[in-house]
VEXNU-492209 format. One record per residue (C-alpha): x, y, z; residue in one letter; residue number from 0. Coordinates in steps of 0.25 Angstrom, whole numbers, padded with zeros to 4 digits. Example, Ala and Ser with C-alpha at 12.3 -4.5 7.8 and 13.67 -1.06 7.14 Angstrom:
<pts>
PT    xx    yy    zz residu num
PT  0049 -0018  0031      a   0
PT  0055 -0004  0029      s   1
</pts>
This chain:
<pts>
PT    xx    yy    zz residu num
PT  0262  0692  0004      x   0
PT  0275  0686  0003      x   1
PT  0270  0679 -0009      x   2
PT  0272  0681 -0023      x   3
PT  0261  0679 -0036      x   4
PT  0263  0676 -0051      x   5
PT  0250  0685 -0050      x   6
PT  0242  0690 -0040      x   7
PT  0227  0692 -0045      x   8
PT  0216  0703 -0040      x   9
PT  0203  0697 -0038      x  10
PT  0197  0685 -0039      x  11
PT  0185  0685 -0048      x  12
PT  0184  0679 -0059      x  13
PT  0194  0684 -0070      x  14
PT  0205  0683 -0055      x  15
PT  0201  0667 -0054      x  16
PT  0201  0664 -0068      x  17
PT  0215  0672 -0071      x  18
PT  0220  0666 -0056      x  19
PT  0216  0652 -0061      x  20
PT  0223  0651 -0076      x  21
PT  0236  0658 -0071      x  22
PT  0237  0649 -0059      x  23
PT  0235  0638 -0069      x  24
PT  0248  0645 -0077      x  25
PT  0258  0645 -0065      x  26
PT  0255  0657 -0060      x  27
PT  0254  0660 -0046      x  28
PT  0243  0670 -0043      x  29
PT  0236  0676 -0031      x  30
PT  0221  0680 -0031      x  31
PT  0218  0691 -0021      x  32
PT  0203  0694 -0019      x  33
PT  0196  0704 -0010      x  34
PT  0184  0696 -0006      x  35
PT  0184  0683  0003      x  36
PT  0181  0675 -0009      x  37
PT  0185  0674 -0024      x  38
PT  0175  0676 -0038      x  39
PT  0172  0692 -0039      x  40
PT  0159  0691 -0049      x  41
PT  0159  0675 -0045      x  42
PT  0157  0677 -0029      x  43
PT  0143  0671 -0024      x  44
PT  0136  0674 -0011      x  45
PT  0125  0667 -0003      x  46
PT  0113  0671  0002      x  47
PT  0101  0661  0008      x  48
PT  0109  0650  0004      x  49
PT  0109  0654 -0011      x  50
PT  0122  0659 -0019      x  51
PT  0122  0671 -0025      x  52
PT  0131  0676 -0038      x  53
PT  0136  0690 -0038      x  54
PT  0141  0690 -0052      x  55
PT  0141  0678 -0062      x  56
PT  0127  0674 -0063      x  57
PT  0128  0666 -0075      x  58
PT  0138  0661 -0084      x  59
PT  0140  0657 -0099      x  60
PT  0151  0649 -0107      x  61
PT  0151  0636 -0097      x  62
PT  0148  0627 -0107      x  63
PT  0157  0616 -0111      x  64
PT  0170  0623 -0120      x  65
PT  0164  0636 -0119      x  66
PT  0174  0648 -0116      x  67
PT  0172  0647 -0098      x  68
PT  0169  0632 -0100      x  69
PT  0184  0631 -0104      x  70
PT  0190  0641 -0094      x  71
PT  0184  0635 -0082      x  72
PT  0189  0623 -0087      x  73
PT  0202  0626 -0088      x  74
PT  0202  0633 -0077      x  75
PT  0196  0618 -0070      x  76
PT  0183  0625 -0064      x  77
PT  0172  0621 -0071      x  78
PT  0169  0608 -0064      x  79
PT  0170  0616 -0052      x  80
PT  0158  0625 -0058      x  81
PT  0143  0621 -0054      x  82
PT  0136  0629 -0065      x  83
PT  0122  0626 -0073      x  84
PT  0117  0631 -0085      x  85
PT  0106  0642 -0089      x  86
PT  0094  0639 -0097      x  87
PT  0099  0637 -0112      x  88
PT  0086  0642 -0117      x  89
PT  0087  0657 -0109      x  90
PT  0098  0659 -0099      x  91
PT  0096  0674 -0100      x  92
PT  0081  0678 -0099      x  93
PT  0079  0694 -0101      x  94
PT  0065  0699 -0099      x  95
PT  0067  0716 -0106      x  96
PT  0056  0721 -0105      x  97
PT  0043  0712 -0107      x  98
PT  0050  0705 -0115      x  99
PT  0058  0690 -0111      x 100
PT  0070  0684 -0119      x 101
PT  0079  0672 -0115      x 102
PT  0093  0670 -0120      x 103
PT  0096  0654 -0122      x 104
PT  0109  0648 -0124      x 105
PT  0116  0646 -0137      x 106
PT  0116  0656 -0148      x 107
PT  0107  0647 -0158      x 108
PT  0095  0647 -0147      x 109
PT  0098  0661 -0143      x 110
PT  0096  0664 -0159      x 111
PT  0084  0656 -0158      x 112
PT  0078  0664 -0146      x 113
PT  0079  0677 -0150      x 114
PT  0073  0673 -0164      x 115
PT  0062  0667 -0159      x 116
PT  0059  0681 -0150      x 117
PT  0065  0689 -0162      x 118
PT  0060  0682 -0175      x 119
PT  0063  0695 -0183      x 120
PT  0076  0698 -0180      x 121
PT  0085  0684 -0181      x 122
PT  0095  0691 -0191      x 123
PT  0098  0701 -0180      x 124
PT  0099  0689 -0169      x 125
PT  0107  0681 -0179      x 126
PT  0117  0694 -0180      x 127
PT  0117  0696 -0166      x 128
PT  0123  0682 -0162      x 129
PT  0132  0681 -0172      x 130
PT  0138  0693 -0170      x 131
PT  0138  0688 -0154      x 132
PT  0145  0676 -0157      x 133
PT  0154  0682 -0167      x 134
PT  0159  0690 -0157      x 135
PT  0159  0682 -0146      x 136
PT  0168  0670 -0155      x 137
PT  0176  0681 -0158      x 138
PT  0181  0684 -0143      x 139
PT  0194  0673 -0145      x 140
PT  0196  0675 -0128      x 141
PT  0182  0673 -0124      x 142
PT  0180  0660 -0134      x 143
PT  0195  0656 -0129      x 144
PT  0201  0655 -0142      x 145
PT  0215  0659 -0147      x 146
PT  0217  0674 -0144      x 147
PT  0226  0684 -0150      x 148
PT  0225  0692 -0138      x 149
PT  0231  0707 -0139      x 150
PT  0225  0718 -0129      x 151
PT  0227  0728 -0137      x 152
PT  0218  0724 -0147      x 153
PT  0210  0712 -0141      x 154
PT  0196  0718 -0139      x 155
PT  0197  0726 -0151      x 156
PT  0189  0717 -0161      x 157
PT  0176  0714 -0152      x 158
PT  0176  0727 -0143      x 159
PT  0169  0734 -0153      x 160
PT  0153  0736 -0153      x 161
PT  0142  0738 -0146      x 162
PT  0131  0728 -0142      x 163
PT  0120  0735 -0142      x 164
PT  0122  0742 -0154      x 165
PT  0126  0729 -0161      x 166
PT  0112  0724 -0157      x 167
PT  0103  0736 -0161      x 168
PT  0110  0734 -0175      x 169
PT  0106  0720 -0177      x 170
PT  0091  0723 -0174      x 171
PT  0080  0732 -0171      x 172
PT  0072  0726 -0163      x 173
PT  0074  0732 -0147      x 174
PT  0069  0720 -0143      x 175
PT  0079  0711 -0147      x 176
PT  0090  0723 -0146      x 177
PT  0088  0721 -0130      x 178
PT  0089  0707 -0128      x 179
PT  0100  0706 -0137      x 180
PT  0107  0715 -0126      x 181
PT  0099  0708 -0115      x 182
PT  0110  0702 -0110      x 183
PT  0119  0716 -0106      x 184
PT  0116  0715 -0092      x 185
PT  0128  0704 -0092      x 186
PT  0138  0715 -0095      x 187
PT  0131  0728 -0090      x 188
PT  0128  0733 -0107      x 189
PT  0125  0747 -0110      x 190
PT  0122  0748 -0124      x 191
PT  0129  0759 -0126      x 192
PT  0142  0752 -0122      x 193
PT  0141  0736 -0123      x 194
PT  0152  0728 -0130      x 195
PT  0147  0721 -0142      x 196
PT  0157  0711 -0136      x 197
PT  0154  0709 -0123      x 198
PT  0138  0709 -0128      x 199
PT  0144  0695 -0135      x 200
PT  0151  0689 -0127      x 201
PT  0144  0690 -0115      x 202
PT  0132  0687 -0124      x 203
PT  0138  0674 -0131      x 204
PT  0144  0669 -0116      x 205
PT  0131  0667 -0114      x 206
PT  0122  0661 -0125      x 207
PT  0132  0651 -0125      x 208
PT  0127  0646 -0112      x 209
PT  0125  0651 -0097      x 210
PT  0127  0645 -0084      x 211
PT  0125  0649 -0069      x 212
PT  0134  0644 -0057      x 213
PT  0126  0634 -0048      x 214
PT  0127  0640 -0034      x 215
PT  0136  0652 -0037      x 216
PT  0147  0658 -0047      x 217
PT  0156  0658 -0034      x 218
PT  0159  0644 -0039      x 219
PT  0167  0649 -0050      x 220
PT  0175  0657 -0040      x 221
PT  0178  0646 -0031      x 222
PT  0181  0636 -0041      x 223
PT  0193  0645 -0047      x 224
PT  0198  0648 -0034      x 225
PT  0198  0635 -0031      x 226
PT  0208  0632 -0044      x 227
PT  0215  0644 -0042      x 228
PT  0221  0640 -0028      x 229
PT  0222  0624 -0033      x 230
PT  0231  0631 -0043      x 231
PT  0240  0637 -0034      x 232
PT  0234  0652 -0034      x 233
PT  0232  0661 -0021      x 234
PT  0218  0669 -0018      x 235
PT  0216  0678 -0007      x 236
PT  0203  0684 -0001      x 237
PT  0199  0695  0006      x 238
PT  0211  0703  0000      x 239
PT  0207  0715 -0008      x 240
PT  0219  0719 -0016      x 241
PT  0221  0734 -0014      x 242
PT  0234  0739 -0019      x 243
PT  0246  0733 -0032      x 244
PT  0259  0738 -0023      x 245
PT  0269  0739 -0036      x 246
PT  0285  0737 -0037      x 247
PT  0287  0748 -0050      x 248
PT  0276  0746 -0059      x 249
PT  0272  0733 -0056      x 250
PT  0263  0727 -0046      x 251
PT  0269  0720 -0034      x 252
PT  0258  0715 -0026      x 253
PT  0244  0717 -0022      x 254
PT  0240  0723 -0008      x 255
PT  0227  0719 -0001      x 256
PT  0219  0726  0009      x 257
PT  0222  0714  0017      x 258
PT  0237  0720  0016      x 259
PT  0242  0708  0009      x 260
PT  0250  0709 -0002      x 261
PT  0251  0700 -0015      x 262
PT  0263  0700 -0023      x 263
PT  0264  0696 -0036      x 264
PT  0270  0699 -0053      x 265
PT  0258  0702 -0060      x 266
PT  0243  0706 -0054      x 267
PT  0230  0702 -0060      x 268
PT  0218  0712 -0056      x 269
PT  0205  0705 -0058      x 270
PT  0196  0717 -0050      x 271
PT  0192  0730 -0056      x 272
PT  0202  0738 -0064      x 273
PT  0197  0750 -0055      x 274
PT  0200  0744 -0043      x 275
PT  0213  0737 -0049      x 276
PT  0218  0752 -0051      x 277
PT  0214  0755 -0036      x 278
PT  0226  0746 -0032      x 279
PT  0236  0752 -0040      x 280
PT  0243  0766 -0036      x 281
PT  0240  0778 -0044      x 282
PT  0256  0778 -0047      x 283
PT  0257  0764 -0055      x 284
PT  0248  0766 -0065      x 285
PT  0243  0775 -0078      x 286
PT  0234  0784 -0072      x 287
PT  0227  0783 -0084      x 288
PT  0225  0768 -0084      x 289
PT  0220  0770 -0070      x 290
PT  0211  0779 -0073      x 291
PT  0205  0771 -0086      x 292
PT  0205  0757 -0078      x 293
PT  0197  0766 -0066      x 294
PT  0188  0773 -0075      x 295
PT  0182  0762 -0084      x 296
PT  0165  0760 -0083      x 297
PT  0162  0749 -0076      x 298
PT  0148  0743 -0078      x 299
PT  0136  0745 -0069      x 300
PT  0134  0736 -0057      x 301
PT  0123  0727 -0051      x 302
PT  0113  0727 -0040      x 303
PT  0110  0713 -0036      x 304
PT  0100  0705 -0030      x 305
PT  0100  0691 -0025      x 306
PT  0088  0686 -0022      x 307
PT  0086  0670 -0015      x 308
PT  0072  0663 -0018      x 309
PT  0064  0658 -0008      x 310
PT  0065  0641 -0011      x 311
PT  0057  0636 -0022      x 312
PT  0052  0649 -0027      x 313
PT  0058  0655 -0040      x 314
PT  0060  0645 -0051      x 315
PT  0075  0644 -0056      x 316
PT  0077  0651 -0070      x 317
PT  0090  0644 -0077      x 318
PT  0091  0659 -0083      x 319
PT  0095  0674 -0080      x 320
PT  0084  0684 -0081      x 321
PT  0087  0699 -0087      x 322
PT  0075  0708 -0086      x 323
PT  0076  0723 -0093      x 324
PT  0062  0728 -0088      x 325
PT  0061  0741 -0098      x 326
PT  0066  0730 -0110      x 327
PT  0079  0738 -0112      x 328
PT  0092  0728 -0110      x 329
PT  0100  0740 -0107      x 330
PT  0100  0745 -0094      x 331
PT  0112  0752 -0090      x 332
PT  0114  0763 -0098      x 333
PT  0102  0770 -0092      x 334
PT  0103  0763 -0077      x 335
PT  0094  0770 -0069      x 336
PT  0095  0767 -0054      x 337
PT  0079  0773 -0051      x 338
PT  0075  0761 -0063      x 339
PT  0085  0748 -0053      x 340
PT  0084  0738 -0060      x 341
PT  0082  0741 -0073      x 342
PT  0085  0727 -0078      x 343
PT  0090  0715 -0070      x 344
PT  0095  0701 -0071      x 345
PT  0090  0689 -0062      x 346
PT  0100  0679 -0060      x 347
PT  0095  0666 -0054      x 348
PT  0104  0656 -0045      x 349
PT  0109  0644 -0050      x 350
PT  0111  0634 -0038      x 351
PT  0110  0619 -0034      x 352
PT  0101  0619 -0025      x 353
PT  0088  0622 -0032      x 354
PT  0087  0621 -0048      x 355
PT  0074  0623 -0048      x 356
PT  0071  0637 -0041      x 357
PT  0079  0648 -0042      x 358
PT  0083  0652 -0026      x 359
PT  0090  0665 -0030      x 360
PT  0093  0675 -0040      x 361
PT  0102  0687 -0043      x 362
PT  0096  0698 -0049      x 363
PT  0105  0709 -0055      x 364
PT  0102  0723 -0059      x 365
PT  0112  0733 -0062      x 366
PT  0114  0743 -0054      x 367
PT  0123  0757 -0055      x 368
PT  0134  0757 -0043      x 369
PT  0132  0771 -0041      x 370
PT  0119  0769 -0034      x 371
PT  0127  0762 -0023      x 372
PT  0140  0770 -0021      x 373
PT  0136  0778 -0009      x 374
PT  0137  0764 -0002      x 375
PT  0151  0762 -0011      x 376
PT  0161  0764  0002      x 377
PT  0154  0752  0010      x 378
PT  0156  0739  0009      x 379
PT  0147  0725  0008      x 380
PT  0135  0724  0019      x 381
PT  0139  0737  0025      x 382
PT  0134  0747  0017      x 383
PT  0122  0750  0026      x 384
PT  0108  0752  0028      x 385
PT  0106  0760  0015      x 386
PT  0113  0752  0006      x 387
PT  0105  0739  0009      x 388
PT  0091  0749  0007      x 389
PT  0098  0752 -0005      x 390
PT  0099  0736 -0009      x 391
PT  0086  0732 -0004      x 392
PT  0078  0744 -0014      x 393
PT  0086  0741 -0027      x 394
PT  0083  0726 -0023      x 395
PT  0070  0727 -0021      x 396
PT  0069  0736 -0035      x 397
PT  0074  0723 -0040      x 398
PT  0065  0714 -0035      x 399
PT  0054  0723 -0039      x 400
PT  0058  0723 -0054      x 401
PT  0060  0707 -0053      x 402
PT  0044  0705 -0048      x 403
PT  0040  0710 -0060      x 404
PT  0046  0698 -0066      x 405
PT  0044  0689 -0054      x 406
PT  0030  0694 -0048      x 407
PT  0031  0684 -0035      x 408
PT  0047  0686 -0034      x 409
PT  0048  0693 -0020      x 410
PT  0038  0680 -0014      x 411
PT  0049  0672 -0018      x 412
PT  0063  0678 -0013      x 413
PT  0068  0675  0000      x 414
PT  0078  0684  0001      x 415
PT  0087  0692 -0008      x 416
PT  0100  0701 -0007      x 417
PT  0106  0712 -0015      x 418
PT  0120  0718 -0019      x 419
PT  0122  0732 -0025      x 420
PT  0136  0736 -0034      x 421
PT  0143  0738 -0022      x 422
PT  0142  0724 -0019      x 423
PT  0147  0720 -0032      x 424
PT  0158  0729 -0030      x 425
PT  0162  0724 -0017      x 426
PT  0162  0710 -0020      x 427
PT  0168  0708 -0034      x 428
PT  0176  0721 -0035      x 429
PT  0172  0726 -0047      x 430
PT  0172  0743 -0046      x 431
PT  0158  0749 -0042      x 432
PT  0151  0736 -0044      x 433
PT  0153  0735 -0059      x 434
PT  0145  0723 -0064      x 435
PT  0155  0719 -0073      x 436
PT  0165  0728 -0071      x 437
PT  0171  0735 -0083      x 438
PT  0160  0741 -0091      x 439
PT  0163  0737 -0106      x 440
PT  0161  0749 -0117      x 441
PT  0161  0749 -0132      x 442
PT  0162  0763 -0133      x 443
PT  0176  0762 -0126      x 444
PT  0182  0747 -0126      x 445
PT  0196  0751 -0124      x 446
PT  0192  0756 -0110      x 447
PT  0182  0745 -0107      x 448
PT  0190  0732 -0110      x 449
PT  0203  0731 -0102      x 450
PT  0215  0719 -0103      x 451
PT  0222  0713 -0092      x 452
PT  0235  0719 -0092      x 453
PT  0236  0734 -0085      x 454
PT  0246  0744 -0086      x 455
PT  0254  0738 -0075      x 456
PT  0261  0729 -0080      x 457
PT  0258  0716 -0071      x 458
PT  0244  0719 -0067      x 459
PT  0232  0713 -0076      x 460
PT  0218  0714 -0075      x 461
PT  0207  0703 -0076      x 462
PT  0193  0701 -0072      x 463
PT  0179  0706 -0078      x 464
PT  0187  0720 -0082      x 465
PT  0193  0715 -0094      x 466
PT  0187  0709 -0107      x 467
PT  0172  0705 -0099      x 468
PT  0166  0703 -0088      x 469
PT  0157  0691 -0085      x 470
PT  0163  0677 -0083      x 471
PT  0169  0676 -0096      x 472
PT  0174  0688 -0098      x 473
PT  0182  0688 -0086      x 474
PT  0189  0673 -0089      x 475
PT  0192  0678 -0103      x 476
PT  0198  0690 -0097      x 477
PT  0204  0682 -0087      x 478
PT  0210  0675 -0099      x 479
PT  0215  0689 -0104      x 480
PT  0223  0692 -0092      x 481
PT  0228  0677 -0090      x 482
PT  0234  0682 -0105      x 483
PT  0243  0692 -0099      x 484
PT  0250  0680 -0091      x 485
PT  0250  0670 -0100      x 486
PT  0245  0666 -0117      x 487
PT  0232  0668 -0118      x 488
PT  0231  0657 -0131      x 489
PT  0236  0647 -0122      x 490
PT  0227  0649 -0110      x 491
PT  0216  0648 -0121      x 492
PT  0220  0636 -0125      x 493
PT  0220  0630 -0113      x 494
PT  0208  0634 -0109      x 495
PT  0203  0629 -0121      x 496
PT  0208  0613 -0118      x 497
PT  0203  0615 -0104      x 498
</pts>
């Protein structure tokens, strides 16, 4: 293409709209380019009997008036466009572990007074552990959109340190209490072993603050900053899949598609997996070593999915998300055994406008190892054959087994139900082998797990769930970070700030 951009972005998911949208509202001009026909990576929604289906964000918290995404989408002059509703203040997250049930309720002095009422022996240890939840997550200036003095070199150092699961078995005794602590895990694929006392808080305090669900789709979120982007000037283009960076020296020059079309700018913003960022650039223009690092990172386990749509009037609409841990341990993944699928899962009922009443379908989400898929890892979407969809239809059923024990009269009221494996999460949001959320985050190694914007080529810059987090405010702050490298940070928070 004959044309030339400020900057030229891979990938149109959340952290490419969000870092598209601010620099756009900076004077830059910037190019989007995207591999699918439509835009929103974990955002993307898709239909079936009428209903819309999620395939990534299932709910949402810090949506509340000057909370931390309140503000961004403000800013960002989206949130009107946003048709959201929220979850029951008195138990958005619901977790049966074991036979036992628990709710978390919004708000940390309800959510103290909960687990004291269930716990009434152990409220110095539930007093301990929210402080220390909330200390760290106040003291994150990024993700609270304070004044930062941002340094990479040393910007994760004081809150990388420490692990969840031991921080809580040293505040109490009781297993009970231990496991519902953690119960939450499922929403960064934690291993007790290796979870981030971190992100445990932060993902943890997102959500007591208040949840949300997107009313007929998070492909909403998508359109409506895609939607600002173009008004603002910038460029997007479907259907290309960017394939190769040609360089002049050292530098990038442009982007090549499989299309064979070519976009050409001064500096290059990747917003897909680093693996597959480093597939695009010759063996030749960069460290070997770095390569190797950004190629061998662990990545965390991925997702079988089943969407199932109710039968009209059938299954009463919860205003919550259910997690259910059958043998009462939280943590799952550290022994995933494929003979035991699903050893826990989530149900993630719809939000929509037609029907408040009923539920007419849900998602229900179990993880799921990729290797148990690879020997169909060379097809593509609706042709991977006969096996394959028997494959699907055993693990789904396995699924709905384990749900009828929950739901006795649950198969007399589905109508009908589909079902997606990591290789469809791979396919359509890009993220290598299926990853849930990308990057798996270690304590035991944080300088390999967290990554900054800036690469070693000296115009190409990362953004996306593979840097700070993942999950919806992870990737905007992280998008913040890599808007840093463009532009001052203190400044953009500021603005942000007054809307």
């Amino acid at each position: 293409m004959s044309k030339t951009y400020d900057i030229v972005i891979i990938g149109s998911g959340l952290g490419g709209l969000i870092t598209g949208n601010i620099l756009c509202r900076k004077g830059f001009k910037v190019a989007i380019v995207e591999k699918n026909p439509y835009p929103g990576g974990c955002l993307q929604s898709f239909e079936k009997d009428g209903v819309t289906f999620d395939t990534g964000i299932h709910y949402v918290g810090g949506l509340k008036k000057e909370q931390v995404l309140y503000k961004l989408f403000c800013y960002l002059n989206i949130f009107r466009d946003l048709n959201i509703r929220e979850m029951d203040v008195n138990g958005f997250d619901r977790f049966l572990i074991g036979t036992n049930e628990y709710t978390y309720p919004a708000g940390y002095s309800k959510f103290q007074e909960k687990l004291e009422s269930v716990f009434p022996k152990e409220k110095d240890a539930i007093v301990e552990y929210i402080n220390k939840i909330r200390t760290i997550a106040n003291s994150v200036s990024l993700y609270n959109l304070k004044p930062i003095d941002y340094d990479p070199k040393n910007f994760y150092d004081k809150f990388t340190h420490g692990n969840a699961w031991t921080f809580i078995q040293s505040i109490t005794k009781n297993t009970k209490l231990q496991h519902l602590l953690a119960a939450q895990n499922s929403l960064y694929a934690g291993k007790p072993e290796s979870t981030f006392l971190f992100v445990h808080a932060l993902i943890t305090n997102h959500y007591l603050e208040g949840a949300w669900r997107f009313v007929d789709g998070s492909r909403q979120l998508a359109d409506a900053l895609v939607n600002k982007f173009t008004t603002l000037g910038g460029d997007i283009y479907f259907s290309q899949k960017a394939v190769q960076f040609r360089f002049h020296q050292d530098s990038i020059q442009s982007a090549v598609t499989d299309k064979k079309q070519e976009f050409s700018g001064k500096r290059f913003i990747s917003a897909i997996h680093p693996y597959h960022t480093m597939e695009m650039i010759e063996p030749d223009k960069i460290r070997r070593s770095y390569r190797k690092r950004l190629q061998n990172l662990d990545n965390t386990i991925s997702t079988f999915s089943l969407y199932i749509v109710f039968k009209d009037g059938t299954f009463p609409y919860m205003n919550c998300n259910c997690y259910y841990y059958p043998n009462g341990n939280v943590w799952g993944l550290s022994y995933y055994d494929e003979k035991k699928f699903p050893q826990s899962f989530g149900i993630y009922p719809l939000a929509d406008s037609i029907d408040k009443k009923y539920t007419r379908a849900i998602s229900v989400l179990a993880f799921m190892d990729y290797r148990e898929v690879e020997k169909w890892e060379n097809t593509t979407i609706e042709m991977r054959g006969e096996e394959y969809e028997k494959f699907k239809e055993i693990k789904s059923q396995k699924v709905i087994a384990e749900m009828e024990r929950y739901f006795p009269d649950l198969r007399t009221k589905i109508k009908s139900y589909t079902s997606a494996t990591p290789l469809t999460l791979r396919d359509h949001t890009g993220t290598y082998r299926g990853a849930t959320y990308g990057i798996e985050r270690d304590c035991r190694n944080p300088n390999n797990s967290l990554l900054f914007p800036r690469t070693k080529i000296s115009n190409l810059y990362l953004t996306g769930q593979n840097l700070s987090l993942h999950g919806m405010l992870g990737v905007s702050m992280g998008a913040l970070l890599t808007c840093s490298e463009f532009m001052d940070l203190n400044r953009l928070i500021e603005e942000i700030n007054h809307g």
